[in-house]
N, CA, C and O atoms as CSV, one atom per row, in Angstrom:
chain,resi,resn,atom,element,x,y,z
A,1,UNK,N,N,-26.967,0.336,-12.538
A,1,UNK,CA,C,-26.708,-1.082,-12.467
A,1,UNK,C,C,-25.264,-1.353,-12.881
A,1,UNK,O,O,-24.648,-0.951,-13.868
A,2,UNK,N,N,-24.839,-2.229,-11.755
A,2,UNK,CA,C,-23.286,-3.038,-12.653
A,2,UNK,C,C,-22.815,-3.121,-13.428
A,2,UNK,O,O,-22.956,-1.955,-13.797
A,3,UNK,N,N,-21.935,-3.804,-14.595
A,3,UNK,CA,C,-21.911,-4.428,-15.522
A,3,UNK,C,C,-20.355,-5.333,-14.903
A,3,UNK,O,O,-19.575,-4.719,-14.174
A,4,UNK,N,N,-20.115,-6.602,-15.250
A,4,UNK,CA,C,-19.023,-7.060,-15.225
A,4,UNK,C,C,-18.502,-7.253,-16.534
A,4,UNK,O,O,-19.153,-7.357,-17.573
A,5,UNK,N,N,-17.304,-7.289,-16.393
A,5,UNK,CA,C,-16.452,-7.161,-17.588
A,5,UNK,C,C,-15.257,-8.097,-17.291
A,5,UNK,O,O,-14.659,-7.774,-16.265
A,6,UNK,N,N,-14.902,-8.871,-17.753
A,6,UNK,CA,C,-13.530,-9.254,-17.911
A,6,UNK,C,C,-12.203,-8.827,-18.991
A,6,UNK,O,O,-12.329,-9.273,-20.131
A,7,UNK,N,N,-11.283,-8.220,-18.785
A,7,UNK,CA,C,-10.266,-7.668,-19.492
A,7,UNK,C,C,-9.179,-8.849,-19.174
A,7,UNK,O,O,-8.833,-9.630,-18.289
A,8,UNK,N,N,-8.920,-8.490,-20.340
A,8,UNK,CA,C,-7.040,-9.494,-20.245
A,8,UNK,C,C,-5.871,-7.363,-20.534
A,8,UNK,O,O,-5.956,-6.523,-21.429
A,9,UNK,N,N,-5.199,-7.410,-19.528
A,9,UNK,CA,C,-4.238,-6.811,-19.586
A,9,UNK,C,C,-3.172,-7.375,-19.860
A,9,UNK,O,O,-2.977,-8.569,-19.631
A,10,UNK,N,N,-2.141,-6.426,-20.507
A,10,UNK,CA,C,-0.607,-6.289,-20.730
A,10,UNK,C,C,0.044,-6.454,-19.265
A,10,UNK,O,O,-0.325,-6.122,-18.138
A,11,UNK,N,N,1.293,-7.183,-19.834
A,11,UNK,CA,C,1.908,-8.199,-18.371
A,11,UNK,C,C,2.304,-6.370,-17.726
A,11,UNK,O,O,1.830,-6.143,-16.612
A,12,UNK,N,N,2.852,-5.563,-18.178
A,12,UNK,CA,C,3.120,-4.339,-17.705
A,12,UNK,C,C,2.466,-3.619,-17.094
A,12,UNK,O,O,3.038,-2.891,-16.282
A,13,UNK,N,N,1.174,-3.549,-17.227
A,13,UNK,CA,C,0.021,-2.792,-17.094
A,13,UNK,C,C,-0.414,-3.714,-15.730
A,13,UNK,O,O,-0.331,-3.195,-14.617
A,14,UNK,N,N,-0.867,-5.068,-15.886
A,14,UNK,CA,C,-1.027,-5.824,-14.903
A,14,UNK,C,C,0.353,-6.229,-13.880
A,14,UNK,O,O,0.253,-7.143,-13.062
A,15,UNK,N,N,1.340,-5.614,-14.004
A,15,UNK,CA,C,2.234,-5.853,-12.854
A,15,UNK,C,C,1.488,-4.508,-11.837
A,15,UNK,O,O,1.026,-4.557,-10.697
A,16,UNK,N,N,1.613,-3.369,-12.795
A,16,UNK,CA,C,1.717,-1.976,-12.372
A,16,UNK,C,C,0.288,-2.242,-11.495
A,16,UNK,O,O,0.287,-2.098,-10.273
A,17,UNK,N,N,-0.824,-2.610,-12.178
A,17,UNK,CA,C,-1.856,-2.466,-11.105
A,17,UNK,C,C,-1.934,-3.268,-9.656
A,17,UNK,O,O,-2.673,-2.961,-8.720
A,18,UNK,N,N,-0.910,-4.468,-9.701
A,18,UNK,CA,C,-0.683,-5.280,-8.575
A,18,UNK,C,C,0.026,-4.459,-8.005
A,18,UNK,O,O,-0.346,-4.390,-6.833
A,19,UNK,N,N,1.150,-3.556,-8.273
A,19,UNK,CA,C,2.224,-3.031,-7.300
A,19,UNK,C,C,1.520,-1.748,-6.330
A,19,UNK,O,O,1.690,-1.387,-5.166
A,20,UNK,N,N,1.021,-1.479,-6.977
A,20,UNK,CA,C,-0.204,0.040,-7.110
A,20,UNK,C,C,-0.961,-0.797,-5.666
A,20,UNK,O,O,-0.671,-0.547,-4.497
A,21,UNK,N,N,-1.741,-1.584,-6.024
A,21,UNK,CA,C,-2.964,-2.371,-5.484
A,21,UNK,C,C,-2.167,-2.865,-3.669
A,21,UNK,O,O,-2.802,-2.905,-2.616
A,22,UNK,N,N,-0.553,-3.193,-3.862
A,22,UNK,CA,C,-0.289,-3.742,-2.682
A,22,UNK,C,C,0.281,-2.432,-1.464
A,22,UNK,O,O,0.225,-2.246,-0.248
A,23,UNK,N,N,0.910,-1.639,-2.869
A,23,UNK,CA,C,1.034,-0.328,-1.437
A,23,UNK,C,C,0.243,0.614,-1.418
A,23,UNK,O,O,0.670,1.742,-1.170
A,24,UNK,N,N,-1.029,0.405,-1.660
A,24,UNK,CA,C,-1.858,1.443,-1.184
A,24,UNK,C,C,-2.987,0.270,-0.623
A,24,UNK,O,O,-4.158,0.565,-0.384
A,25,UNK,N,N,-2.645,-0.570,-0.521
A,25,UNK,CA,C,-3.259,-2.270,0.460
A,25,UNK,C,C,-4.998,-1.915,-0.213
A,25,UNK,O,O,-5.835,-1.710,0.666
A,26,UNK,N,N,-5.412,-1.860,-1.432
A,26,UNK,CA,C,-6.419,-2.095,-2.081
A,26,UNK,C,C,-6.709,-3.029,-2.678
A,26,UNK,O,O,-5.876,-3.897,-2.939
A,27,UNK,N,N,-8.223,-3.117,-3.127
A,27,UNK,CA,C,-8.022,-4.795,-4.419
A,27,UNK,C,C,-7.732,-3.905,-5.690
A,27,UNK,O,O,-7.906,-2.712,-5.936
A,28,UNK,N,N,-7.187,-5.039,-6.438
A,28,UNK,CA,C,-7.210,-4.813,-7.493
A,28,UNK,C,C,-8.566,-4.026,-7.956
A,28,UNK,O,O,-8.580,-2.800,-7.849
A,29,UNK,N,N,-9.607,-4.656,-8.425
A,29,UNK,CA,C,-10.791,-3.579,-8.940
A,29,UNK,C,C,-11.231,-2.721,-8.601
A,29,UNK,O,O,-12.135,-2.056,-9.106
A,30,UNK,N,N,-10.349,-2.499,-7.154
A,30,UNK,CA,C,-10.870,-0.694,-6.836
A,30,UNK,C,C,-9.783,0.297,-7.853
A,30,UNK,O,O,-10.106,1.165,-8.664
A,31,UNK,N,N,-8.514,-0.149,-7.504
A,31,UNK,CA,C,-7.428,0.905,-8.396
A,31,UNK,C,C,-7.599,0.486,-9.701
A,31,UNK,O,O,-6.798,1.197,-10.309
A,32,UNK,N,N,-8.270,-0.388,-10.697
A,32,UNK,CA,C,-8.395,-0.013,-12.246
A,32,UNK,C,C,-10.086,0.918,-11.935
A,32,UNK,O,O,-10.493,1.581,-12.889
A,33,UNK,N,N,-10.760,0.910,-10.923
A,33,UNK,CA,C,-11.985,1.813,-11.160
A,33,UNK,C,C,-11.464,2.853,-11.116
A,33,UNK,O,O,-11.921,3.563,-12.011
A,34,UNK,N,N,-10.775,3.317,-10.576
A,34,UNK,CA,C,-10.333,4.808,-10.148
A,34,UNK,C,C,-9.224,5.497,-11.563
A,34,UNK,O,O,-9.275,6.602,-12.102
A,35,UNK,N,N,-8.416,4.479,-11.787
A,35,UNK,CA,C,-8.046,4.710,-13.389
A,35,UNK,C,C,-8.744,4.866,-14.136
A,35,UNK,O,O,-8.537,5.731,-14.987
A,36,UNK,N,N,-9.893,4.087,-14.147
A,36,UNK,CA,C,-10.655,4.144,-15.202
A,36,UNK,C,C,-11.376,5.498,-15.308
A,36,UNK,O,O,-11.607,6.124,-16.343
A,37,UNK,N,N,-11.772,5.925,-13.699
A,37,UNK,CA,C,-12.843,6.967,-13.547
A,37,UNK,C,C,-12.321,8.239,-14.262
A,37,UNK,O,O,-12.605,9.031,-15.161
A,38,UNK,N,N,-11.238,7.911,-13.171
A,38,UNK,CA,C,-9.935,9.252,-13.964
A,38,UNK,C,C,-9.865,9.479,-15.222
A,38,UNK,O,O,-10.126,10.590,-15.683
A,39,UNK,N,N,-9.541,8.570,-15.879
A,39,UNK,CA,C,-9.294,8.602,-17.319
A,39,UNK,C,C,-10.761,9.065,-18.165
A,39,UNK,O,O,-10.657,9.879,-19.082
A,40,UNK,N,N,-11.968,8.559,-17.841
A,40,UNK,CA,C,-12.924,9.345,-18.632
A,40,UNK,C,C,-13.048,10.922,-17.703
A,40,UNK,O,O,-13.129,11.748,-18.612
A,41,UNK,N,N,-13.078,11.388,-16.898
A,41,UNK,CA,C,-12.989,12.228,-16.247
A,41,UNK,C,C,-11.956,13.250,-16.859
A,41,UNK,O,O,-12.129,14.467,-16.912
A,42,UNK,N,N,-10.977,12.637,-17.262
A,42,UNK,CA,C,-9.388,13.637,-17.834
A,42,UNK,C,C,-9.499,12.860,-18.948
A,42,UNK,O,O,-8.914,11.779,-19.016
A,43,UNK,N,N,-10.370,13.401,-20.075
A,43,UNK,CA,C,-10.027,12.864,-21.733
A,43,UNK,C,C,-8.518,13.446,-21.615
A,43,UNK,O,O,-8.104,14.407,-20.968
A,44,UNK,N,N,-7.737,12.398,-22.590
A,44,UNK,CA,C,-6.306,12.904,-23.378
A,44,UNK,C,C,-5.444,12.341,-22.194
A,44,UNK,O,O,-4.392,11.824,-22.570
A,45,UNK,N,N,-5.639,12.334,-21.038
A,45,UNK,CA,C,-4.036,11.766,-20.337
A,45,UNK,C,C,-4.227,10.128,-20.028
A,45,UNK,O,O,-5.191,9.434,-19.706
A,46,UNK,N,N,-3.050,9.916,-20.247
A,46,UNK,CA,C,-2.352,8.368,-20.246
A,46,UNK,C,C,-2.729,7.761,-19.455
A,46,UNK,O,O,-3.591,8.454,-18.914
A,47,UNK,N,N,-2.639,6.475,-18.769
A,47,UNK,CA,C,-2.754,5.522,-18.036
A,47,UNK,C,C,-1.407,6.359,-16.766
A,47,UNK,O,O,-1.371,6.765,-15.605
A,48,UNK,N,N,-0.536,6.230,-17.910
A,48,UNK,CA,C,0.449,6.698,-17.001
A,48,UNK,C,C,0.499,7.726,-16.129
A,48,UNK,O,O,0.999,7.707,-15.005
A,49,UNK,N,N,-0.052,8.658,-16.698
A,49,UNK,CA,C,-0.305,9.978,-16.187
A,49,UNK,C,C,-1.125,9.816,-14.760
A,49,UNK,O,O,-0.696,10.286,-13.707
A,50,UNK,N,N,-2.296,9.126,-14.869
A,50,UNK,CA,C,-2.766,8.801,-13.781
A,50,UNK,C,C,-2.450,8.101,-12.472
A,50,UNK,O,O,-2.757,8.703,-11.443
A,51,UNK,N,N,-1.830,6.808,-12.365
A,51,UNK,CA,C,-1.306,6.133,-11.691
A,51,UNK,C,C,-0.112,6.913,-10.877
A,51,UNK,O,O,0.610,7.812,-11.308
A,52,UNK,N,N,-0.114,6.343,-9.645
A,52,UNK,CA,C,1.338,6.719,-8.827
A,52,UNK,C,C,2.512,6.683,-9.218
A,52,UNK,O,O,2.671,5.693,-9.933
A,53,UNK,N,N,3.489,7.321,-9.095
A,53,UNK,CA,C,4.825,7.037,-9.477
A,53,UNK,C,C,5.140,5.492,-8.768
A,53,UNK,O,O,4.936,5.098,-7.620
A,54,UNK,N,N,5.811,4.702,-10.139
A,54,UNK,CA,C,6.443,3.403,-9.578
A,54,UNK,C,C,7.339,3.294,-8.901
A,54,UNK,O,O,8.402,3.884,-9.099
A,55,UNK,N,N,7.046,2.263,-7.637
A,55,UNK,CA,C,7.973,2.077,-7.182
A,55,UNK,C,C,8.206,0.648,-6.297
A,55,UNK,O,O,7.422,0.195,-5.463
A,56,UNK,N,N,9.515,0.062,-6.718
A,56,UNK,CA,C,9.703,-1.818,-6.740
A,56,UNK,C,C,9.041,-2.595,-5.187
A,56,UNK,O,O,9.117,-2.166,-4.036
A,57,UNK,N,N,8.559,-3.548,-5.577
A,57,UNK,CA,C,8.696,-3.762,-3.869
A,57,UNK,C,C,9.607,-3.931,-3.290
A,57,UNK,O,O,9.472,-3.870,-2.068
A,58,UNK,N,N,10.839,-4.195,-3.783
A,58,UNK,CA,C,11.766,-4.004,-2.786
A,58,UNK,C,C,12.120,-2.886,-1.760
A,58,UNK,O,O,12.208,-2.880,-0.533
A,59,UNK,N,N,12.293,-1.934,-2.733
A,59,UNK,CA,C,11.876,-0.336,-1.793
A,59,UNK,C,C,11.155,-0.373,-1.325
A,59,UNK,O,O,11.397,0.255,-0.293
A,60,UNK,N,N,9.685,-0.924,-1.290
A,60,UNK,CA,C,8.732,-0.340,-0.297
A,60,UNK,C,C,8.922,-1.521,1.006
A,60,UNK,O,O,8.384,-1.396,2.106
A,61,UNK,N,N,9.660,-2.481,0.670
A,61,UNK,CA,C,9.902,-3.614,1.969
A,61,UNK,C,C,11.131,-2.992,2.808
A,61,UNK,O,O,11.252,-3.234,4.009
A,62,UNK,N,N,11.928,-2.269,2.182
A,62,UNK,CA,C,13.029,-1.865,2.767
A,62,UNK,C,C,12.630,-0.527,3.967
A,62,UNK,O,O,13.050,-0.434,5.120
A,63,UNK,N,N,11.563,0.539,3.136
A,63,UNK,CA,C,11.504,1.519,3.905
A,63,UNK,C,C,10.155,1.225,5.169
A,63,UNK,O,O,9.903,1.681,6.284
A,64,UNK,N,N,9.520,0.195,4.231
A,64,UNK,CA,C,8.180,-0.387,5.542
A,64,UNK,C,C,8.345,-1.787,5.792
A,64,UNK,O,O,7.700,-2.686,5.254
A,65,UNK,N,N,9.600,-1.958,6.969
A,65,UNK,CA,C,10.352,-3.841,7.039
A,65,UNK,C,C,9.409,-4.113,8.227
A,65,UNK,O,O,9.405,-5.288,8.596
A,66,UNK,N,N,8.752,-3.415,8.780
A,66,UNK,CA,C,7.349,-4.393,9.971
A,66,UNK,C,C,6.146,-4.438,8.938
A,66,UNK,O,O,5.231,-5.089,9.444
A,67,UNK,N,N,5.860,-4.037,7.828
A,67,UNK,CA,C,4.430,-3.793,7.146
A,67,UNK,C,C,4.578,-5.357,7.094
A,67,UNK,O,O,5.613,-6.001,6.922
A,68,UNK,N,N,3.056,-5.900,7.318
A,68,UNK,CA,C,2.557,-7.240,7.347
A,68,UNK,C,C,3.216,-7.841,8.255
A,68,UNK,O,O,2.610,-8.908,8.148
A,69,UNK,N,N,3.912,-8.023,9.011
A,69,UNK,CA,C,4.389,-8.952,10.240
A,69,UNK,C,C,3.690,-8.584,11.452
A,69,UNK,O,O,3.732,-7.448,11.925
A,70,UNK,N,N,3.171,-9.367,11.854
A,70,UNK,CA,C,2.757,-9.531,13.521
A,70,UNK,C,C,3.109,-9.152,14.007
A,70,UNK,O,O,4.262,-9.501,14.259
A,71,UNK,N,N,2.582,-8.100,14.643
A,71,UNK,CA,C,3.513,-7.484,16.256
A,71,UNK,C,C,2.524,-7.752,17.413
A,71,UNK,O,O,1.315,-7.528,17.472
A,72,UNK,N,N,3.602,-8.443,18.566
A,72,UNK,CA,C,3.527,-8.849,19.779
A,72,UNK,C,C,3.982,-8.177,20.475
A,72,UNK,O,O,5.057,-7.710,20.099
A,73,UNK,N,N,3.490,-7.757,21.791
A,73,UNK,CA,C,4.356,-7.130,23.125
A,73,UNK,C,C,3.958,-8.131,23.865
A,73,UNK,O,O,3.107,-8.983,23.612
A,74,UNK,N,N,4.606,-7.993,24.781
A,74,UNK,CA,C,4.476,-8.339,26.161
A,74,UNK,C,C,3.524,-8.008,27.178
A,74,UNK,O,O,3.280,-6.835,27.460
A,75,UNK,N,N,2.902,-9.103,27.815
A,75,UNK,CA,C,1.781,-8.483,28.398
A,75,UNK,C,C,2.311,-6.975,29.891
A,75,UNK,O,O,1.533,-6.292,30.557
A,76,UNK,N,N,3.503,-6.972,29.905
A,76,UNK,CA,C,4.063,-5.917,30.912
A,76,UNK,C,C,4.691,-5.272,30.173
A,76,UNK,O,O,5.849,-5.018,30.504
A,77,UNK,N,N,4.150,-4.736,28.830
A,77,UNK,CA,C,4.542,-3.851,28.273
A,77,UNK,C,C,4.836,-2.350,29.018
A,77,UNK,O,O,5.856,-1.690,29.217
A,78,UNK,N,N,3.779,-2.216,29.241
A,78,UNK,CA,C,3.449,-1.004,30.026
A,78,UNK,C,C,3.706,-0.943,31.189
A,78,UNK,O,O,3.546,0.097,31.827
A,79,UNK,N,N,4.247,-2.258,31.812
A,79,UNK,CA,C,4.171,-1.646,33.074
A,79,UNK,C,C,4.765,-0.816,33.879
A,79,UNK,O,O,5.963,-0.968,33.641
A,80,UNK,N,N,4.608,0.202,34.931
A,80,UNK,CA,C,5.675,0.779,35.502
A,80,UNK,C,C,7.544,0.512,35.942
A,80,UNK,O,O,7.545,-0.444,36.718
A,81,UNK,N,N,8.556,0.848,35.789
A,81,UNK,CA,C,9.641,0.456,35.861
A,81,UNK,C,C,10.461,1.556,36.912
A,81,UNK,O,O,10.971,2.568,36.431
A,82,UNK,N,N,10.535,1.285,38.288
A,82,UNK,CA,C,10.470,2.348,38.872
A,82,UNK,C,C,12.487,1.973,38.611
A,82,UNK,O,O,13.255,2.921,38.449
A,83,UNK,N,N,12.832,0.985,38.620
A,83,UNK,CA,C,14.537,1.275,38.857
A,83,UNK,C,C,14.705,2.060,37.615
A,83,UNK,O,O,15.792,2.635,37.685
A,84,UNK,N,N,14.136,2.312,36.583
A,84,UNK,CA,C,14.553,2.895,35.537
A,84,UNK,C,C,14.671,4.096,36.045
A,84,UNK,O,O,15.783,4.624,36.062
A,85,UNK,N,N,13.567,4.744,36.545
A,85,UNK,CA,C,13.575,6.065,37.183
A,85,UNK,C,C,14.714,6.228,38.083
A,85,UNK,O,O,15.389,7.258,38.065
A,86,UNK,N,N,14.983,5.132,38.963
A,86,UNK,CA,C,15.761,5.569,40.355
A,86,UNK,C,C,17.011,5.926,39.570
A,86,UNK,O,O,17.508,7.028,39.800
A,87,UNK,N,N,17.827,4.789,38.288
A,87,UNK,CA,C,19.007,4.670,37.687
A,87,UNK,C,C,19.246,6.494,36.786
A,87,UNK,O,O,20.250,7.105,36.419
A,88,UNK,N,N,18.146,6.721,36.753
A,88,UNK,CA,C,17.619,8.138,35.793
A,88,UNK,C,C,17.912,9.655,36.828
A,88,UNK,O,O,18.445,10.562,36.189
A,89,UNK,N,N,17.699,9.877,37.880
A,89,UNK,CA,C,17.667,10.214,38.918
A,89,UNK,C,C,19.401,10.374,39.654
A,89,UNK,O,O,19.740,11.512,39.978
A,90,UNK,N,N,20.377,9.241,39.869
A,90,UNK,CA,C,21.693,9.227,39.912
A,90,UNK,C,C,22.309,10.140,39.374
A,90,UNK,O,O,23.539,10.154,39.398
């Protein structure tokens, strides 16, 4: 059976699990379960120890700049382009 719990975290701890939570696109209460699991699972290592290496969102917007934006094509995306070929061919 369940149990719910409410915790108040450290603003540090609760940034880290939001940053954690947005690039690996999870909720929040899945990545503190998995800390948590970890952590009784591995008596003696840190919070830290467990968690991903940090890293800002800015970096992760910079190296993934379409993540979350809409992408549209064109409905003739695909379509055949034969002058491309003919110009290819010259």
């Amino acid at each position: 059976m369940a149990e719910q719990v409410t915790l108040t975290l450290p603003d540090s701890l609760a940034q880290r699990v939001h940053e954690v939570a947005t690039l690996t696109q999870r909720p929040l209460e899945d990545v503190l379960l998995e800390w948590l699991r970890r952590g009784s699972i591995e008596p003696g290592k840190s919070l830290e120890a467990i968690a991903p290496p940090q890293q800002s969102p800015a970096s992760t917007r910079s190296r993934y700049t379409l993540r979350g934006l809409p992408l549209q094509m064109s409905e003739d995306f695909d379509a055949p382009m034969p002058e491309l070929w003919e110009s290819l061919g010259e």
